[in-house]
N, C-alpha and C positions, 0 to 999 in steps of 0.2 A: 657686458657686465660679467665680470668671476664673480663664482659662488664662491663661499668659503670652506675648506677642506674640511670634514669631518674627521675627528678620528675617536677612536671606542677607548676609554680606558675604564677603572672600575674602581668604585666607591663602595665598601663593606659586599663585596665578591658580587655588586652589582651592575651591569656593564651600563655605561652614558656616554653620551655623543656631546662632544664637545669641538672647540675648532681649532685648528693649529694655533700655539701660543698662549692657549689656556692656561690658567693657573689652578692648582688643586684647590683653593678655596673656590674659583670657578664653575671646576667639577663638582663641587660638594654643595655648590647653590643648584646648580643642575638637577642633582639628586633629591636636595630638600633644603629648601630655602628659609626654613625653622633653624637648622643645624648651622646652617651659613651664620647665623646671627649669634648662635653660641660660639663657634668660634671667633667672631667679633669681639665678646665679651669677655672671652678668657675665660670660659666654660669649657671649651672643647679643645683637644689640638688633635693632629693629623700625623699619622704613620705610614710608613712605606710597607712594601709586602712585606719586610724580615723585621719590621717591629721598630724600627728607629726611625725615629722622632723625626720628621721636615717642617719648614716653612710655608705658612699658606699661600706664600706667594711666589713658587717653585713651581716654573715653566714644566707640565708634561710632552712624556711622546705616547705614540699608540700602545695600549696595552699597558700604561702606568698603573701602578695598587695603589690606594688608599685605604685607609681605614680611619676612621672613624674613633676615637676613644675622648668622653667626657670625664671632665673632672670629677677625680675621686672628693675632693673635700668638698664640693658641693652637695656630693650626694647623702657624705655624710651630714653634712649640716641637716639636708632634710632630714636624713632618721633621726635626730636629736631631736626637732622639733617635735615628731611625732610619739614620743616618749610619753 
């Protein structure tokens, strides 16, 4: 029986072990399976190291960046609420 190849990439300068053919939304369930559901929603989307914008379903290799950035108009809706 093969095991499956690990490989380390990193979600908000975090490192995770994920398997060959992962997908950044993959990785970002690995990391926090809260966040995984935001981006589901359209709450959240996904960045590469230099700041631009991927698909969550954008095959990584070792040493991939992500980042993490949720929606600004969500946020704002809550401070309006909180007025």
């Amino acid at each position: 029986m093969q095991t499956a190849e690990l490989l380390t990439v990193f979600v908000n300068e975090r490192p995770v072990a994920v398997t060959r053919g992962s997908t950044a939304r993959d990785a970002v369930a690995a990391f926090d399976p809260d966040i995984a559901s935001k981006l589901d929603e359209g709450l959240a989307y996904l960045t590469d190291g230099v700041g631009s914008k991927i698909d969550a379903d954008v095959s990584l290799s070792a040493g991939s960046i992500i980042r993490i950035v949720r929606s600004a108009s969500r946020r704002e809706e809550k401070g309006r609420s909180a007025e």
